[in-house]
C-alpha positions in Angstrom: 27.0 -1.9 23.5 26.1 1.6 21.8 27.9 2.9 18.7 27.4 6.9 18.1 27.0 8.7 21.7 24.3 10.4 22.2 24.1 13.9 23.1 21.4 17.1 23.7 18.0 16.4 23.4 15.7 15.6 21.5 12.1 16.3 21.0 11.4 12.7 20.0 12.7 9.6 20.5 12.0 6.6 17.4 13.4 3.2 18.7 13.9 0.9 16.0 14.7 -2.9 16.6 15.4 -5.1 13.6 16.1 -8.7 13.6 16.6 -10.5 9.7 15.2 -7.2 7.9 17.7 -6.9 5.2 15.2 -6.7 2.3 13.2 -3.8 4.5 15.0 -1.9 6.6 16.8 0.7 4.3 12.7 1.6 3.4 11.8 2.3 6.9 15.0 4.1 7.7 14.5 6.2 5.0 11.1 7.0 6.0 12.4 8.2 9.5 15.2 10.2 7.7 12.7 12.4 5.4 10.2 13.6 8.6 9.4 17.1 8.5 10.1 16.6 11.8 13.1 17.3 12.0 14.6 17.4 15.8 14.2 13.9 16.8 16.8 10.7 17.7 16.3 7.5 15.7 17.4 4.6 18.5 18.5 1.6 16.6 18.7 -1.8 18.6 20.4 -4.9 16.8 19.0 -7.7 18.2 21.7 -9.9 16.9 20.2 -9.7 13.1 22.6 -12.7 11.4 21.6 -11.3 8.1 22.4 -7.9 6.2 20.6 -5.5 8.5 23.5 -4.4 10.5 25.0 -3.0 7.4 22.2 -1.0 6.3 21.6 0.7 9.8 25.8 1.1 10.1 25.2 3.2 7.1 22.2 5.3 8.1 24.3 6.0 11.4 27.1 7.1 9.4 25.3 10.0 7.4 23.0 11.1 9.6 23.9 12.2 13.1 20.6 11.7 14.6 21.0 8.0 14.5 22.4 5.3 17.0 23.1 2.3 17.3 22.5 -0.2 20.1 23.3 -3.6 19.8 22.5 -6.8 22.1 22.2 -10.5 21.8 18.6 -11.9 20.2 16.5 -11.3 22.9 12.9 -10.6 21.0 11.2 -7.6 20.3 10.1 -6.6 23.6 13.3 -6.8 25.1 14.7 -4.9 22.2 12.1 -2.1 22.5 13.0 -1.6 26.6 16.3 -1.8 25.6 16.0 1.5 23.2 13.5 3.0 25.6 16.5 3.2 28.2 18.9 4.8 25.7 16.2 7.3 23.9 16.6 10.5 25.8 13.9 12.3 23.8 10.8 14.4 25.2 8.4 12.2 23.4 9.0 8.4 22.7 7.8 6.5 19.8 7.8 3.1 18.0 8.4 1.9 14.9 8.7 -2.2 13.3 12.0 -2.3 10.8 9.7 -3.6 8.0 7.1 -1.2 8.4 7.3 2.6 7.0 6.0 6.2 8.1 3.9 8.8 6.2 6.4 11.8 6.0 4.3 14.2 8.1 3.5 11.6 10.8 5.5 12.7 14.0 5.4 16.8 13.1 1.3 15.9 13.4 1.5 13.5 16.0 3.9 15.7 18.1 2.6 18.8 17.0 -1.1 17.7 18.5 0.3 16.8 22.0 2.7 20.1 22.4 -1.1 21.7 21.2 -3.2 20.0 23.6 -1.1 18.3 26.6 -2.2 15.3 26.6 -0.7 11.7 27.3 -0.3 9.8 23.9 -1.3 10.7 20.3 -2.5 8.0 17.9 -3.4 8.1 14.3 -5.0 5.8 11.8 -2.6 3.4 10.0 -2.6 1.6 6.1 -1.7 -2.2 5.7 0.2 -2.2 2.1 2.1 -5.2 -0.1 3.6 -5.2 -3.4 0.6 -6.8 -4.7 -2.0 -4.5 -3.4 -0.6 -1.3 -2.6 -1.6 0.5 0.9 -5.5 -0.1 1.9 -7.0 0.6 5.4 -6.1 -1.3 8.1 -9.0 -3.1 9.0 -8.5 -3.0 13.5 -7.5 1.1 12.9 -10.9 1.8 10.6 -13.3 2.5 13.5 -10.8 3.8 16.4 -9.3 6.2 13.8 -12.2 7.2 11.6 -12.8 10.8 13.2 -10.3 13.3 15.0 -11.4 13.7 18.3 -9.0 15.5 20.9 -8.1 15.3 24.8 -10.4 12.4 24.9 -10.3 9.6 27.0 -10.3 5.4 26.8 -14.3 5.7 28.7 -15.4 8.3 26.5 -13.9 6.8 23.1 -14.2 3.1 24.1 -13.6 2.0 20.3 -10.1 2.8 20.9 -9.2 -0.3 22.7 -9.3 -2.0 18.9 -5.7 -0.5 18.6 -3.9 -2.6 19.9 -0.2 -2.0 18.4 2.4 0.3 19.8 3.9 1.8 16.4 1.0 4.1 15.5 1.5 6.3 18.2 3.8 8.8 20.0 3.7 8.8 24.0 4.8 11.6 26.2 8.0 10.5 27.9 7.0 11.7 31.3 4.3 9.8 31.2 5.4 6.8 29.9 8.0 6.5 32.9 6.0 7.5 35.4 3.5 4.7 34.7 6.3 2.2 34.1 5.2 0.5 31.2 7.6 -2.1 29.9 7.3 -4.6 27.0 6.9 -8.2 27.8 8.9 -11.1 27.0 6.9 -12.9 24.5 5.0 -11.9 21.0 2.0 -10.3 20.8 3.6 -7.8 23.1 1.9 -4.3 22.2 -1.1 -4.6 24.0 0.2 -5.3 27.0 1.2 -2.0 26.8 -0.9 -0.2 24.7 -4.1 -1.4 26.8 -3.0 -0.3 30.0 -1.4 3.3 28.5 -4.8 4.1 27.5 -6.5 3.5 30.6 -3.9 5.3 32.8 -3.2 8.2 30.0 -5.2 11.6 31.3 -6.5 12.5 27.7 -5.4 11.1 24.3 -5.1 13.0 20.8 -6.9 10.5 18.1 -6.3 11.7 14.6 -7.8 10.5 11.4 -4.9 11.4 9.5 -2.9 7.9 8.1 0.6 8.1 10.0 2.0 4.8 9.6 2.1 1.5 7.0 2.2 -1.7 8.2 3.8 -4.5 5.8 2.1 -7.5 4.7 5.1 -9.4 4.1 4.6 -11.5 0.8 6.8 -14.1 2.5 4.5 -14.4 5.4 7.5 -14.4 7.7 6.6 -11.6 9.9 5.3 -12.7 13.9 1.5 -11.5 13.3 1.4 -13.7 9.6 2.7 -17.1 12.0 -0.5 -17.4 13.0 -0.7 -21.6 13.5 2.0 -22.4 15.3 2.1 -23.7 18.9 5.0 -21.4 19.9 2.8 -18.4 18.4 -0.6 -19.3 19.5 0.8 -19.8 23.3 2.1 -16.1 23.1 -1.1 -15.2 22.1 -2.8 -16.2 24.5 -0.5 -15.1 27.2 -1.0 -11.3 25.7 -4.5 -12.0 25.9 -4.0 -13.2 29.6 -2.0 -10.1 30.1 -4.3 -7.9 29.4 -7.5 -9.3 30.9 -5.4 -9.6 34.2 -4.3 -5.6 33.8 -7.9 -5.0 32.9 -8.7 -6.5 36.2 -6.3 -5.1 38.4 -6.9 -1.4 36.9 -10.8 -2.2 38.0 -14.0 -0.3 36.7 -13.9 0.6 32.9 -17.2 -1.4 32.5 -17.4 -0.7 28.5 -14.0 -0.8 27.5 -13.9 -4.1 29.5 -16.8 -5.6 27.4 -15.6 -4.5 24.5 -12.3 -6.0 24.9 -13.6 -9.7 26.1 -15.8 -9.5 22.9 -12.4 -8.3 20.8 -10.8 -11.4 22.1 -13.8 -13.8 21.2 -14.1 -12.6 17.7 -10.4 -11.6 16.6 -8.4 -14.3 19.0 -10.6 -17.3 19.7 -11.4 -17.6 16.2 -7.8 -17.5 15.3 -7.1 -19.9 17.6 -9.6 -22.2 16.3 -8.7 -21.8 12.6 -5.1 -23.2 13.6 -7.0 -26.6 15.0 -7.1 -27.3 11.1 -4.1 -26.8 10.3 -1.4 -28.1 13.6 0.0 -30.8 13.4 -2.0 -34.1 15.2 1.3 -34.1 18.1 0.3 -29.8 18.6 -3.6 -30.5 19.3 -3.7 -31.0 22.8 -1.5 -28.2 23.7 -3.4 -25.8 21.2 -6.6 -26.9 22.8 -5.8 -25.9 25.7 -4.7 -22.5 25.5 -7.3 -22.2 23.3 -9.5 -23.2 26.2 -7.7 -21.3 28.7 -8.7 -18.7 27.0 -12.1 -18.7 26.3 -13.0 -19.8 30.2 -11.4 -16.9 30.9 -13.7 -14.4 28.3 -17.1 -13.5 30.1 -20.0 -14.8 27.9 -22.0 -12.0 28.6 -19.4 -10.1 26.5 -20.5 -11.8 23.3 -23.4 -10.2 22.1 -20.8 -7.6 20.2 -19.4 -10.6 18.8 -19.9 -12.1 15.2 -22.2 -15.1 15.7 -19.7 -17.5 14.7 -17.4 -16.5 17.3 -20.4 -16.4 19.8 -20.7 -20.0 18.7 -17.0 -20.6 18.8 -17.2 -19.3 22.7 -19.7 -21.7 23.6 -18.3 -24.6 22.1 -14.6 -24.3 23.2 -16.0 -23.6 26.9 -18.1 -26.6 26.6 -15.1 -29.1 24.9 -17.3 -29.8 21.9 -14.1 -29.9 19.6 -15.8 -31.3 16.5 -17.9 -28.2 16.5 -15.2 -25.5 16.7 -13.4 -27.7 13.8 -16.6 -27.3 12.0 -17.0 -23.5 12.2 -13.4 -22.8 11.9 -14.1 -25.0 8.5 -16.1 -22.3 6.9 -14.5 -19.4 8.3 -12.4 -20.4 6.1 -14.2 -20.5 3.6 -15.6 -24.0 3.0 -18.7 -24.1 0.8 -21.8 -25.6 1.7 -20.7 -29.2 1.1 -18.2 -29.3 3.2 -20.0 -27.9 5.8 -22.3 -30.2 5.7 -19.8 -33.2 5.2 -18.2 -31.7 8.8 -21.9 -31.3 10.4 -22.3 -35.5 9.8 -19.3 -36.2 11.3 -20.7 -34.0 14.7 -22.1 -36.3 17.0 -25.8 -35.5 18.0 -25.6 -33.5 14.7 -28.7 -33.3 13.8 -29.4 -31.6 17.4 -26.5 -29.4 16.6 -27.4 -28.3 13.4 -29.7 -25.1 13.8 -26.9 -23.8 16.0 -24.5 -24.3 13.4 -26.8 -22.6 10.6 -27.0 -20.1 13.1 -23.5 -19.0 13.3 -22.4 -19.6 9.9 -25.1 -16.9 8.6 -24.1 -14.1 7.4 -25.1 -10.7 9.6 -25.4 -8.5 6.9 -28.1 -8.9 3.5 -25.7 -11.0 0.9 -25.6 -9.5 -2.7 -28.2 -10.1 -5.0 -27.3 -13.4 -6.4 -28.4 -11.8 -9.8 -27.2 -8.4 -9.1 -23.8 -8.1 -8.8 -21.0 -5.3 -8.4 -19.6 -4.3 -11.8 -15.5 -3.2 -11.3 -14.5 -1.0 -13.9 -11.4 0.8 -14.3 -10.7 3.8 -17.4 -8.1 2.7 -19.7 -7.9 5.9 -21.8 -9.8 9.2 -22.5 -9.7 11.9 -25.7 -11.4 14.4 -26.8 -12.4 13.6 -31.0 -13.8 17.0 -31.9 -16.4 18.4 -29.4 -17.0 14.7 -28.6 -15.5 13.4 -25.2 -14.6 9.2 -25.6 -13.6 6.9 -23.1 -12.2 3.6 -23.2 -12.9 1.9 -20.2 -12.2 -2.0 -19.2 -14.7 -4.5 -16.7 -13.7 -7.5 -15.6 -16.4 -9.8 -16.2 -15.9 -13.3 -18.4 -14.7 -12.0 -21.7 -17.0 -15.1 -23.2 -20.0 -12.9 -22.4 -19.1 -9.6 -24.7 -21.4 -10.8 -27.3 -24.4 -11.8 -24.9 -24.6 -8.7 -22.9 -26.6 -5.7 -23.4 -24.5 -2.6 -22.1 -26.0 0.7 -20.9 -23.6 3.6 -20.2 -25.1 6.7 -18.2 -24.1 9.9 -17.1 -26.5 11.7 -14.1 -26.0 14.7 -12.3 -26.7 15.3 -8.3 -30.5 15.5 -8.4 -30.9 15.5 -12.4 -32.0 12.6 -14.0 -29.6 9.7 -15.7 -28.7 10.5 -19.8 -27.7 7.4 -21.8 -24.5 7.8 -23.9 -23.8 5.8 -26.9 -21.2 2.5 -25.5 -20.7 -0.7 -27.4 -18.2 -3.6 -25.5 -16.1 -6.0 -27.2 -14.3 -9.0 -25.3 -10.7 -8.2 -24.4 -8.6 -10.1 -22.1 -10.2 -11.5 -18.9 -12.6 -9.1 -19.5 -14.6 -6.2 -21.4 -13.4 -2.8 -23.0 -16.4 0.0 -23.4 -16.4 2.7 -26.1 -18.6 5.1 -24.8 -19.0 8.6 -26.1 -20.6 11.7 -24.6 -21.6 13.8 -27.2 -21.9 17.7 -27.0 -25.6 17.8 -26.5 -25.0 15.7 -23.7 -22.1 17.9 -22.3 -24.2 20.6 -22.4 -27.2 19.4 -19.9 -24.5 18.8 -17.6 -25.6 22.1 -15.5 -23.4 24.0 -12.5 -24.8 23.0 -9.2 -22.3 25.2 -7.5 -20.6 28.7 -7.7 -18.4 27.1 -10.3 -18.8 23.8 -11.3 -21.4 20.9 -12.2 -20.7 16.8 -12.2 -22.4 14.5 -13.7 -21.1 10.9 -12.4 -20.9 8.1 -15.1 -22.3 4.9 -14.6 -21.8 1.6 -16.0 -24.8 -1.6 -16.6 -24.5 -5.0 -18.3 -27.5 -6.8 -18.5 -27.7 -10.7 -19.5 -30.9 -12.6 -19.4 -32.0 -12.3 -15.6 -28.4 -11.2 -14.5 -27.1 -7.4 -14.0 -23.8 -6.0 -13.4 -23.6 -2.3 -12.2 -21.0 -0.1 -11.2 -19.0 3.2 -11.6 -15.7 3.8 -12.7 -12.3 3.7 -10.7 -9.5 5.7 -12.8 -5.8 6.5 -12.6 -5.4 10.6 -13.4 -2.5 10.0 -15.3 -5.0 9.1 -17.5 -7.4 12.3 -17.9 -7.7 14.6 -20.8 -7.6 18.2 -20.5 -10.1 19.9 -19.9 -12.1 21.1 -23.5 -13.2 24.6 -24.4 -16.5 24.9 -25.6 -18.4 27.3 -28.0 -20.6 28.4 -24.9 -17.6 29.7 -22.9 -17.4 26.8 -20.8 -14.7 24.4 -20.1 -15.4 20.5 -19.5 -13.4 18.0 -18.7 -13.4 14.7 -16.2 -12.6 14.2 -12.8 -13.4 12.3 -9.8 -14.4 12.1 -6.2 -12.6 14.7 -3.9 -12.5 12.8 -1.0 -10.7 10.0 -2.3 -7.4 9.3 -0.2 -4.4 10.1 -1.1 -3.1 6.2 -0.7 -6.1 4.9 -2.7 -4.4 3.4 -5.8 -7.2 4.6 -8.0 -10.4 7.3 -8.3 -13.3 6.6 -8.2 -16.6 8.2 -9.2 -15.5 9.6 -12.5 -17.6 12.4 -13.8 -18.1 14.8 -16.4 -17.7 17.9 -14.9 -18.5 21.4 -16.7 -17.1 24.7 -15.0 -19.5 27.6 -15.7 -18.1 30.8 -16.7 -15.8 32.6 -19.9 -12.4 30.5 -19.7 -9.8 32.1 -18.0 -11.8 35.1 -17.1 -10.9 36.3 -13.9 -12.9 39.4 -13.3 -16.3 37.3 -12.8 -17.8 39.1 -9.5 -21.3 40.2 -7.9 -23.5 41.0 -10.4 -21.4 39.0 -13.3 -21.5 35.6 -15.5 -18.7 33.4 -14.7 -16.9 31.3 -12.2 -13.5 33.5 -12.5 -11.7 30.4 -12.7 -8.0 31.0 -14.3 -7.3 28.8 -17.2 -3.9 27.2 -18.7 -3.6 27.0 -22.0 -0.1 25.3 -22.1 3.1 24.0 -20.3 6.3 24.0 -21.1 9.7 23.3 -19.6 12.8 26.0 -19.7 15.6 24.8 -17.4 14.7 24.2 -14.3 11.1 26.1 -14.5 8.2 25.2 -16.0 6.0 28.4 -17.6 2.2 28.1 -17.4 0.4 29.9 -20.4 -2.8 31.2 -18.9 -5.5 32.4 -21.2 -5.4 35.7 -20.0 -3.5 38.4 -17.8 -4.8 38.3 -14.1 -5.7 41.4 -12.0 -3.4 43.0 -9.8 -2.7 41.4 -6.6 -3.5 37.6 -7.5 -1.6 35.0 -6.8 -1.3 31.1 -7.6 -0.3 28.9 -5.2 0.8 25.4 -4.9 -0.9 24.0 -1.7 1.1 21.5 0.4 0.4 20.3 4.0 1.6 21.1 6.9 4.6 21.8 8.2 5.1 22.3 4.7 4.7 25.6 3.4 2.6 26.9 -0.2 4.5 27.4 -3.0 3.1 31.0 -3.7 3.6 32.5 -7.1 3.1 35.6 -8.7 2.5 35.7 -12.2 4.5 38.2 -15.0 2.0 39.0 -17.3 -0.1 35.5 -19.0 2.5 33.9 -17.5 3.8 32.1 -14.1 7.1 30.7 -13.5 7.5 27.3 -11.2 10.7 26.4 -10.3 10.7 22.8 -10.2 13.4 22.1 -7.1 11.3 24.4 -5.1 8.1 22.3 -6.0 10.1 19.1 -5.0 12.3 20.5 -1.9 10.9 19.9 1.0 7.7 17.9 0.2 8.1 14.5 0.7 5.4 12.3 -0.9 2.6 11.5 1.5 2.5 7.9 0.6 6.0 6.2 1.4 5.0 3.1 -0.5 3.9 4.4 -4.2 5.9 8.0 -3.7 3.7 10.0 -5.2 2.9 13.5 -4.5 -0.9 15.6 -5.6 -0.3 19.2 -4.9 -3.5 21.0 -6.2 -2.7 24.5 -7.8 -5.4 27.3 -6.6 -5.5 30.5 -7.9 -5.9 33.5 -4.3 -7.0 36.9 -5.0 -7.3 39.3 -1.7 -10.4 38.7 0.7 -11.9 35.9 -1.7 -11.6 32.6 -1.7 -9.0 30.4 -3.3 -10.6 28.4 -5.9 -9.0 25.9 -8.8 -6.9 26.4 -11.8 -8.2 24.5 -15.0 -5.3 23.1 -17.8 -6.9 23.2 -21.3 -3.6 22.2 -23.1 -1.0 20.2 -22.5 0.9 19.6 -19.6 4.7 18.9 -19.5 7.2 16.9 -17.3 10.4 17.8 -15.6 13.2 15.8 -13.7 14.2 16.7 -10.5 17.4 14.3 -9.2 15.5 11.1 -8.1 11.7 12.7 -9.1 9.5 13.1 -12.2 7.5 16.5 -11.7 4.4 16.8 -14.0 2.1 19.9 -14.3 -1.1 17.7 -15.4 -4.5 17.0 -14.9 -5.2 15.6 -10.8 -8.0 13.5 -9.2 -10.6 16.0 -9.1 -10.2 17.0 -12.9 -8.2 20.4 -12.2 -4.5 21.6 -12.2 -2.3 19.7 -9.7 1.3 19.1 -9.3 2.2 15.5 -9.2 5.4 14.0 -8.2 6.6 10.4 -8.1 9.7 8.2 -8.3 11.8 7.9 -11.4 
């Protein structure tokens, strides 16, 4: 039955089934509600959810008019998924798991590229995220996703066949029923779908930009985490089926089809042997099986794009030597070399067997240096003491060895050569803290590379006996200083890489960086000293606005603005006198966060004078904090060491 009629339409249709999502839904509804894209339907399908979730998506329907509700008897995803498809009425269609959440700006980009450019579907790269570890790449997205390309096709871009889910994209409705693509029956069902819209779509829009989170469900609950069980592994490999059979039938596609059987061999068939360890004795024969079923029907010659376990996996499933896939499903999961080689004795013929087991279980790729190792450092706190920049920074390396390693802290610039800096560690924790100090003599041989700025990157060394630990810093900007004036007429300050992204729960690459020029001048040109970048002095909060000191008046004519992505518009300021007025609701209204699961915002503030370029306003005082309803708004220090806007959750 439906609940809320539906009515006009829509540019863009999101179907929604949830089954026992109670603890998630309300977060993915949310995300849907805050799009900047606006003028779209949100299809909701109760698929007979015992639990809570039909009261939070009642409520969602209740306040906001562009959602429905459908509800049915438990029938499985798929069958949920058609079941919205025949309700949503939109000019686009979309998908979207009830635990899962979208990036705020997803569907005005996704849309927005296929009203641009015609074409068929639009996909865009994706983040995994958990409590634990925040939002990080998803690893089958990475390649497909890595660079925009548009109106291209499956043959031309074969990498995109490793997307495989459904959620990450937005199809043209046309298309979508003129092909007749419906969701099977069984798990596993996206790429039945997803495989076969790709080779049928005329072009498809790939954009790097992350549009979508996928949950990694700390209860391991979710269908793709059930990974060893019979019921699970059967679906599996009736996707798999699926799709080799459409590949088939759709004929040609000679490098996509490759790429796909090897997909299966090193993704699916290793899977499937990993759950050999771990079924129950009365499952084995029937996991065998499918797990045979499917590798007879994988070509072999596919497997030189496979890892060479899997290669070796392949072989030995094809062949029935069971002990051997046992064995190599033993140290993908990461057995050490003594149970490898308890496993290899128990093989018989092993001793014939055993160069092709060395074989697969080598690594592809040069190990690290067993006495060089990677040293993870993260910046605990930074202050300027005098003219003299110190940093507190923590490693985490066994606290025991503080008093046995040498440390070596350095600072080197693009080119330049490396400048030690004094640094002394004590044992703290489960690891080390670093006091390192730059000192102004150091400061000052960090030279501008660029029209206005120079960076020197700081790096980190531990040496003990024959070992060595080396590695740069990773830092949250909550924790930079502002930037310091010195006596040349140069500001300095820290900062770090640019094109860290905006998910990434730390920076990394933290520099010294010195900005050439008089501080706050402005009226640097041809012929002039000085970068002309604008300089705040101080911060502080009246009402609802916050008033930026700047060192100086600025010409006629310039502006600051408050750069925000599209469809959002900049926040464009004029200043009154030395100083500018922000208006904290207008910061916030409007600008959803770009990451759904931490909720914070980075807006960089650039100062735009007529015919030049916008370039970066510096804070040499302090900043200040406003509340805005549900958000803290902070005029501080960003990622890249210069004036942002940053806004986050209470």
């Amino acid at each position: 039955m439906s609940e809320g009629p539906l009515s006009g339409v829509p540019l863009l249709s999101v179907v929604v089934p949830f089954y026992n999502v109670q603890d998630y839904i309300g977060d993915c509804l949310e995300s849907l509600r805050v799009q900047t894209l606006t003028d779209l339907e949100v299809i909701l399908v109760d698929d007979g959810s015992p639990d809570g979730s039909l009261a939070v998506a009642e409520a969602y329907v209740a306040r906001d008019p562009r959602f429905h509700l459908v509800r049915q008897q438990n029938q499985g995803l798929g069958p949920a998924r058609n079941t919205g498809t025949a309700y949503a009425t939109g000019r686009y269609l979309t998908f979207v798991d009830s635990d899962d959440l979208v990036a705020p700006r997803a569907y005005s980009r996704l849309v927005g590229s296929l009203e641009a450019t015609g074409s068929d579907i639009a996909g865009g790269n994706a983040y995994r995220f958990s409590r634990a570890r925040g939002a990080y790449q998803s690893w089958t997205h990475e390649e497909p996703f890595a660079t925009t390309r548009l109106a291209t096709t499956i043959d031309a871009f074969p990498a995109l066949m490793r997307d495989r889910m459904v959620w990450n994209k937005v199809y043209r409705r046309s298309f979508w029923d003129a092909e007749g693509f419906t969701f099977p029956a069984i798990r596993y069902e996206d790429y039945p779908v997803t495989l076969p819209a790709y080779l049928r779509a005329r072009s498809v829009d790939v954009l790097a930009d992350h549009v979508y989170y996928w949950r990694d469900r700390e209860s391991g609950d979710s269908i793709t985490q059930q990974t060893f069980r019979l019921d699970n592994i059967r679906d599996r490999v009736a996707s798999a089926v699926m799709v080799l059979d459409r590949l088939d039938r759709a004929g040609g596609h000679a490098e996509v089809r490759t790429r796909v059987h090897a997909y299966f061999v090193d993704v699916d068939l290793v899977a499937l042997a990993e759950a050999l360890l771990a079924a129950p004795a009365d499952d084995v024969p029937a996991l065998v099986e499918s797990a045979t079923e499917l590798a007879d029907r994988l070509d072999p010659r596919a497997d030189r794009l496979a890892t060479r376990l899997a290669r070796q996996v392949h072989r030995s499933l094809r062949s029935g030597d069971l002990a051997m896939v046992r064995t190599l499903a033993h140290r993908r999961g990461g057995a050490g070399v003594r149970a490898l080689l308890a496993d290899v004795r128990s093989i018989p013929r092993a001793a014939v067997k055993l160069p092709a087991i060395l074989w697969a279980v080598a690594p592809r790729e040069r190990p690290q240096h067993p006495l060089r190792r990677r040293l993870r450092s993260t910046l605990a706190a930074a202050e300027w003491r005098g003219e003299t920049l110190h940093l507190e920074v923590d490693s985490k390396l066994r606290a025991a060895l503080a008093g046995r390693v040498t440390p070596r802290a350095t600072v080197q610039p693009a080119g330049g050569r490396a400048t030690a800096l004094p640094a002394r560690v004590t044992s703290r924790g489960d690891g080390l803290r670093w006091a390192i100090d730059v000192p102004p003599a150091v400061l000052d041989r960090v030279r501008p590379t660029g029209p206005t700025e120079g960076r020197a990157v700081l790096a980190l060394r531990l040496r003990a006996g024959i070992f060595r630990w080396a590695g740069d810093v990773r830092f949250d900007p909550s924790t930079l200083p502002a930037a310091h004036r010195r006596g040349t007429g140069d500001l300095v300050g820290i900062g770090g890489d640019t094109s860290a992204p905006a998910s990434e729960n730390s920076g990394r690459d933290l520099a010294v960086i010195r900005w050439s020029g008089r501080p706050g001048s402005a009226r640097s040109g041809p012929g002039r000293p000085g970068s002309g970048l604008p300089v705040v002095t101080a911060v502080t909060v009246q009402g609802d606005e916050l008033v930026l000191r700047l060192a100086e008046e600025l010409p006629v004519g310039t502006r600051l603005l408050v750069e925000r992505p599209d469809p959002t518009p900049d926040l464009t300021v004029r200043p009154t006198g030395a100083d500018v007025r922000l208006s904290a609701t207008a910061l916030v209204a409007g600008d959803p966060p770009d990451d759904p699961v931490t909720g914070v915002a980075e807006r960089a503030v650039v100062m735009h004078r007529p015919d030049r370029p916008a370039v970066p306003v510096l804070l040499a005082g302090d900043g200040a904090r406003v509340v805005v309803g549900e958000r803290l708004v902070d005029l501080a220090v960003g990622w890249t060491g210069c004036l942002v806007v940053r806004q986050r959750r209470r």
